[in-house]
C-alpha positions in Angstrom: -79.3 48.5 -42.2 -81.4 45.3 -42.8 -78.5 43.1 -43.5 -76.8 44.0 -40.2 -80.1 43.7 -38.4 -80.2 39.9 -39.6 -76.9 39.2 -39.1 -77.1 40.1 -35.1 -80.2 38.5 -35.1 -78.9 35.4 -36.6 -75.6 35.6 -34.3 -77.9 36.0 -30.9 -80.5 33.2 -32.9 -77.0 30.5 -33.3 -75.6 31.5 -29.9 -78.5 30.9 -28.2 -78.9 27.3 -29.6 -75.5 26.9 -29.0 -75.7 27.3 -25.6 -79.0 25.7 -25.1 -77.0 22.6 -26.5 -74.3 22.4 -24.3 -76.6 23.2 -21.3 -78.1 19.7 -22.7 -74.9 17.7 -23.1 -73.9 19.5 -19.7 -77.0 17.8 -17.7 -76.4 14.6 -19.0 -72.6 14.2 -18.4 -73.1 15.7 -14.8 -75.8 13.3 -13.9 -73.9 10.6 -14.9 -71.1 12.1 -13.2 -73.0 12.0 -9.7 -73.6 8.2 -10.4 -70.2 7.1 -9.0 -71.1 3.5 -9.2 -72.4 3.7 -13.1 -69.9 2.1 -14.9 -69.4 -0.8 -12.5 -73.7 -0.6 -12.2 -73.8 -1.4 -16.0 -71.0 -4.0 -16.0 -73.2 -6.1 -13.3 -76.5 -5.6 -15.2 -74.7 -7.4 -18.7 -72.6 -9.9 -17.2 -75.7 -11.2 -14.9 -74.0 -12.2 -11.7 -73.3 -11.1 -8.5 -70.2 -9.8 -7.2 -68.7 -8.9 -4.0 -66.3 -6.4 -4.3 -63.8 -5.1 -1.3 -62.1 -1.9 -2.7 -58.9 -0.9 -0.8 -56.6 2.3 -1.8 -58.1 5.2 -3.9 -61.4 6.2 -4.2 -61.2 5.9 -8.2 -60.1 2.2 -8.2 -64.2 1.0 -8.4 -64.2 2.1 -12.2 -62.9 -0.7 -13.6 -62.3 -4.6 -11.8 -61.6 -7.5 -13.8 -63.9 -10.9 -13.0 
C-alpha cells in the first residue's frame, strides 16, 4: 500500500511541476507574442539607426526587412 501511495504522490508531485513549467514557458512566449513589433524592435536597438519603414500588403510582412 505504501509503494502505490508514493507512486500517486510522486505522479500528482511531477505533473504538477510539469505544468507549472509550461504555464512559465506559456507567459513568456505569449508576451512576446503580443509585442508585434519585437523582432523589428530588437533589430533597430543593435543596428543603432533610424529607419523609416512604409509596410504595404500583409500584416506579417513587418517581421523581417532588409536595410
Amino acid at each position: 500500500m505504501k509503494i502505490i501511495l508514493k507512486r500517486i504522490i510522486a505522479c500528482v508531485v511531477f505533473t504538477a511541476i510539469v505544468i507549472f513549467l509550461i504555464g512559465q514557458a506559456n507567459e513568456i512566449l505569449i508576451s512576446k507574442t503580443y509585442n508585434r513589433y519585437y523582432i523589428m524592435d530588437q533589430a533597430i536597438e543593435e543596428d543603432g539607426r533610424d529607419y523609416e519603414v512604409q509596410i504595404f500588403g500583409a500584416c506579417h510582412s513587418y517581421t523581417s526587412f532588409n536595410a
